[in-house]
C-alpha positions, -999 to 999 in steps of 0.1 A, spaced: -600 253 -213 -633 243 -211 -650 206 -215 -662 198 -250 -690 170 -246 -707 160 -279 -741 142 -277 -752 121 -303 -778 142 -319 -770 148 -355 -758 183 -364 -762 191 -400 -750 225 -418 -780 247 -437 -776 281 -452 -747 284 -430 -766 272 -396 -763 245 -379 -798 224 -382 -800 199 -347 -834 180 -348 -847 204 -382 -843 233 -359 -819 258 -375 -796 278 -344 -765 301 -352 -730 279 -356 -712 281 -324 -675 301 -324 -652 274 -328 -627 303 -310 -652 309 -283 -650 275 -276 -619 268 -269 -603 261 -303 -572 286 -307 -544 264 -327 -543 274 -364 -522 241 -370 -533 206 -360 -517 182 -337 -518 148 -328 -540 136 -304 -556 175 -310 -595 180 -316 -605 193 -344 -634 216 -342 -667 206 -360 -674 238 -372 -640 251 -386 -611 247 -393 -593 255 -356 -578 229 -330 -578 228 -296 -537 212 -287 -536 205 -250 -507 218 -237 -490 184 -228 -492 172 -270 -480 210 -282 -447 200 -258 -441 167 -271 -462 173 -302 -455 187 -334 -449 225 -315 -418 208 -308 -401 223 -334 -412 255 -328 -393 262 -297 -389 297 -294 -414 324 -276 -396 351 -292 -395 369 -257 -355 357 -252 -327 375 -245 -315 400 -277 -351 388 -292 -379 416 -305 -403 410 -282 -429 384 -295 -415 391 -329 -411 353 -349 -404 354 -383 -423 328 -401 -454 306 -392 -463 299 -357 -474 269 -337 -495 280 -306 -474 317 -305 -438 296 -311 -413 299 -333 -386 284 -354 -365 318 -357 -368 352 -345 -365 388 -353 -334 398 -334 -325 428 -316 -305 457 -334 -267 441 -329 -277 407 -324 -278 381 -352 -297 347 -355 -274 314 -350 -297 285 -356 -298 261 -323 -288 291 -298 -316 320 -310 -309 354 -313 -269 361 -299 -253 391 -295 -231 397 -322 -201 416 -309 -192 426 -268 -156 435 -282 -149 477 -273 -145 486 -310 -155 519 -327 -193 522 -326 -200 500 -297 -219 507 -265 -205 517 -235 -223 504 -203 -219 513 -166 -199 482 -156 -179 492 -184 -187 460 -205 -193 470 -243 -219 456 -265 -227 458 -299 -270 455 -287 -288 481 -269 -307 451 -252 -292 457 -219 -300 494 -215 -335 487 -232 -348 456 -204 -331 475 -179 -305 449 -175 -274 477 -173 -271 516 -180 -255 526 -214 -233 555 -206 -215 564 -238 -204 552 -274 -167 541 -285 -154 571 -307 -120 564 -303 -95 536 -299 -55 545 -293 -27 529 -307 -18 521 -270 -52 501 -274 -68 526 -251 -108 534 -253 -127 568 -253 -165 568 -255 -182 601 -255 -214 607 -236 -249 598 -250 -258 637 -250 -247 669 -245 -251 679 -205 -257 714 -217 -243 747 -233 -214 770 -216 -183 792 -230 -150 778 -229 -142 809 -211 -108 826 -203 -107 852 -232 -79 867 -234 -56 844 -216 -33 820 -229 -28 791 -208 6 783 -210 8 750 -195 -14 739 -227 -1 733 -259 -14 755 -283 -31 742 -317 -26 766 -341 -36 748 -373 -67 721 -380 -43 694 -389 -22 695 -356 -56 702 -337 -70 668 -354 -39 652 -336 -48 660 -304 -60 632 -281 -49 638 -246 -88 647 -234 -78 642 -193 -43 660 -197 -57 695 -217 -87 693 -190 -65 688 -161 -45 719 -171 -76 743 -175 -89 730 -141 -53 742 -128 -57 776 -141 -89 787 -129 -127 777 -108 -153 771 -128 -170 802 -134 -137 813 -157 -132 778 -177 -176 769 -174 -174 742 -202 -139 721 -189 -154 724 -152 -189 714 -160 -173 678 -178 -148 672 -149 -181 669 -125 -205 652 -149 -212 614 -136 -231 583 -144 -238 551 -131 -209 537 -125 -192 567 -129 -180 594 -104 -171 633 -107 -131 638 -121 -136 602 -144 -150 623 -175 -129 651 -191 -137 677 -218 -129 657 -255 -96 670 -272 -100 679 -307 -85 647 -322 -116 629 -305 -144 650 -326 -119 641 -357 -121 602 -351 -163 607 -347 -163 628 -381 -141 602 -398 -163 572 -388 -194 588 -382 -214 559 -396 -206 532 -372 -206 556 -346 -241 572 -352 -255 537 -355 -240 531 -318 -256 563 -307 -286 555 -323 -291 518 -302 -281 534 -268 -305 556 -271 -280 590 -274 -280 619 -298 -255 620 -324 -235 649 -338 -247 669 -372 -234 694 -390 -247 718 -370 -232 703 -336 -211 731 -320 -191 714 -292 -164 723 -274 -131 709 -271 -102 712 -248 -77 718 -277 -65 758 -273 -59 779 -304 -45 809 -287 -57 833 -263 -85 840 -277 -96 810 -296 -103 769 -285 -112 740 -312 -150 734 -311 -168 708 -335 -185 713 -365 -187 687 -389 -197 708 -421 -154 717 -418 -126 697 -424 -114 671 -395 -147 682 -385 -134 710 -363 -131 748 -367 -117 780 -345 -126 810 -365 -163 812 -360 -164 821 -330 -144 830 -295 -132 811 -263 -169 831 -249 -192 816 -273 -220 793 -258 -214 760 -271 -224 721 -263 -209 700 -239 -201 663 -243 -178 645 -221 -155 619 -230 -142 589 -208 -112 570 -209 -113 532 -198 -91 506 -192 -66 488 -221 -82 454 -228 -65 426 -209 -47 404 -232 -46 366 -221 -16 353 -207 3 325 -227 16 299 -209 56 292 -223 43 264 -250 28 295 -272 64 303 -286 66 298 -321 55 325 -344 52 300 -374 63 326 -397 97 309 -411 103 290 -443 85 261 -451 63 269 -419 27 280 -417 2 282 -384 -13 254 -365 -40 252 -342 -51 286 -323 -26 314 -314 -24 330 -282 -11 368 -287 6 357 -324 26 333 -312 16 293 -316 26 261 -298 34 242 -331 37 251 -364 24 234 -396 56 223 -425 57 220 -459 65 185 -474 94 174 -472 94 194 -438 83 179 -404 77 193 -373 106 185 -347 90 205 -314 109 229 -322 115 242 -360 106 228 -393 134 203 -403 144 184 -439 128 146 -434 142 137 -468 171 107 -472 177 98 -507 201 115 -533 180 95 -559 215 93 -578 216 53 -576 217 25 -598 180 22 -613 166 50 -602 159 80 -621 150 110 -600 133 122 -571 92 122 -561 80 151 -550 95 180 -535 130 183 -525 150 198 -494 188 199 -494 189 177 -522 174 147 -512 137 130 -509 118 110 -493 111 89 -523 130 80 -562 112 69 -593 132 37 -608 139 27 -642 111 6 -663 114 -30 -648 125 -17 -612 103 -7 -582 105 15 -553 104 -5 -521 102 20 -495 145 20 -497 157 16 -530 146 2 -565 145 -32 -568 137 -56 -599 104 -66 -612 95 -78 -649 57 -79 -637 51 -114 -648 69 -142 -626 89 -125 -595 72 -111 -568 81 -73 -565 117 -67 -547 135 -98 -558 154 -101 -588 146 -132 -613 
């Protein structure tokens, strides 16, 4: 920044130029000079010429650029990209990046890291809802989530197709693989590893090209034999939740299917015949068009690991699901440490049990308050003249007695 120094010869404005001792010169560039904040600042200079400031760094920090705290260059942020006014290139809020959402006080945060349909696969075999990581650099996306198990396992398929080969073996029936003669039970069909494992077993790679060439893809992270050729069921779960999946494709930077995708599955029909994708078909999957020595895509498929549950220590116990008894506090795999009781119902570390004493069947009283359990309550209403005392109902005319002592 340079040194401003002002000397005390008068500067007056004419026709747009700056007149110093009735000589009219050009008005100096108030940006040239040093001047680059849009918004004043206290203790800032203001230049004479327009209407910029020059903020010393020190008064932006502690200044009124205080407020603005964010460069918009953080983590799951669109580089530079503030949303609103700045003060000296700062924000209050910023454009986040595809999968991340704004939480005011912590920026831009990454909305989901769960392994759920859609999300991002990465080489440490982390998932994210963000393509951040794969974009800085940060990790390698390797596939998308296209299907989750009731077991709770996970299969991603690869971003792209590693290329095109026949399934091969025409005219052989492999008999150690299930054959899926009809779309529905093909559609069923989600043992990717097991079907690929078998057409390894029955012949090299030049008769089965398409299982062979998925068994030896890799990634980072990845080795040859931990990707398989997709069973039929997989392209089935894509075409039924191709949105979520496409957008998940779409922020790792992959290729999604269309409805011209031809890709081949390890699902046999017969001898002749193996399940390929095609999502212009039911299920998203056909058989007929075409023979086991048609050249069709490639797109592996990975299994990984069930997620971890978290072990409960032996207070979480309770599932809270009985009469009169409702959750409390935060559950660790359903079950709860203490549950929450309907009134006249307490808590006794252990169930929900009746806390209610009186019968409300005495002299001077009238009937119960409030809810009941096993006939009783846990307070009566009395006749006119007579007052609950916490026990029983007791005399009072409201005039001369004090409450609980007959006059």
């Amino acid at each position: 920044m340079k040194t401003l120094l002002y000397t005390t010869t008068a500067f007056v404005l004419c026709s747009g130029i700056v007149q110093a001792n009735a000589a009219c010169i050009a008005t100096p560039s108030c940006t040239a000079m040093g001047y680059s904040s849009t918004s004043s600042c206290d203790g800032g200079l203001k230049c004479p010429f327009g209407s910029y400031w020059y903020c010393p760094e020190e008064i932006i920090k502690g200044g009124e650029c205080a407020d603005f705290p964010y460069t918009c260059f953080e983590e799951q942020c669109v580089d530079g990209a503030g949303i609103g006014s700045d003060c000296n290139g700062k924000y209050v809020k910023c454009e986040c990046y595809p999968g991340a959402e704004w939480k005011s006080g912590q920026g831009c945060v990454e909305s989901s890291t769960e392994c759920k349909l859609g999300a991002i696969l990465y080489n440490d075999m982390t998932c994210s809802s963000s393509g951040y990581d794969n974009d800085k650099g940060l990790k390698t996306a390797i596939g998308v989530v296209v299907y989750i198990g009731s077991d709770g396992k996970r299969w991603a398929l690869a971003l792209k197709s590693i290329g095109n080969y026949t399934w091969g073996g025409y005219g052989t029936d492999i008999s150690t693989l299930p054959n899926k003669t009809s779309t529905e039970a093909a559609s069923k069909d989600y043992d990717s590893c097991g079907n690929t494992e078998k057409i390894l077993a029955a012949g090299n790679k030049s008769k089965y090209p398409a299982a062979w060439a998925a068994h030896e893809y890799k990634t980072a992270g990845t080795k040859a034999g931990d990707w398989c050729l997709p069973a039929a069921g997989i392209f089935t779960s894509y075409y039924n939740n191709q949105s979520v999946i496409n957008t998940g494709f779409s922020r790792a930077g992959g290729t999604k299917f269309t409805n011209s995708t031809y890709a081949w599955s390890s699902s046999e029909n017969n001898l002749n015949r193996a399940w390929y994708s095609i999502f212009n078909r039911s299920y998203g999957l056909d058989s007929t068009n075409c023979i086991k020595d048609c050249s069709f895509e490639v797109r592996p498929v990975i299994e990984f690991p069930v997620e971890e549950k978290p072990a409960c220590d032996s207070s979480y116990q309770y599932t809270c699901t009985g009469a009169n008894e409702s959750p409390s506090g935060e559950a660790c795999d359903g079950k709860y440490t203490a549950c929450t009781c309907a009134s006249p119902y307490t808590w006794n570390d252990r169930s929900c049990t009746c806390s209610a004493y009186y019968t409300c069947t005495k002299e001077h009283e009238t009937g119960g308050k409030g809810a009941s359990c096993n006939g009783k309550y846990t307070a009566c209403t009395c006749e006119t003249d007579y007052w609950w005392n916490g026990v029983r109902c007791v005399y009072y005319n409201g005039e001369g007695g004090e409450p609980g002592f007959e006059s």
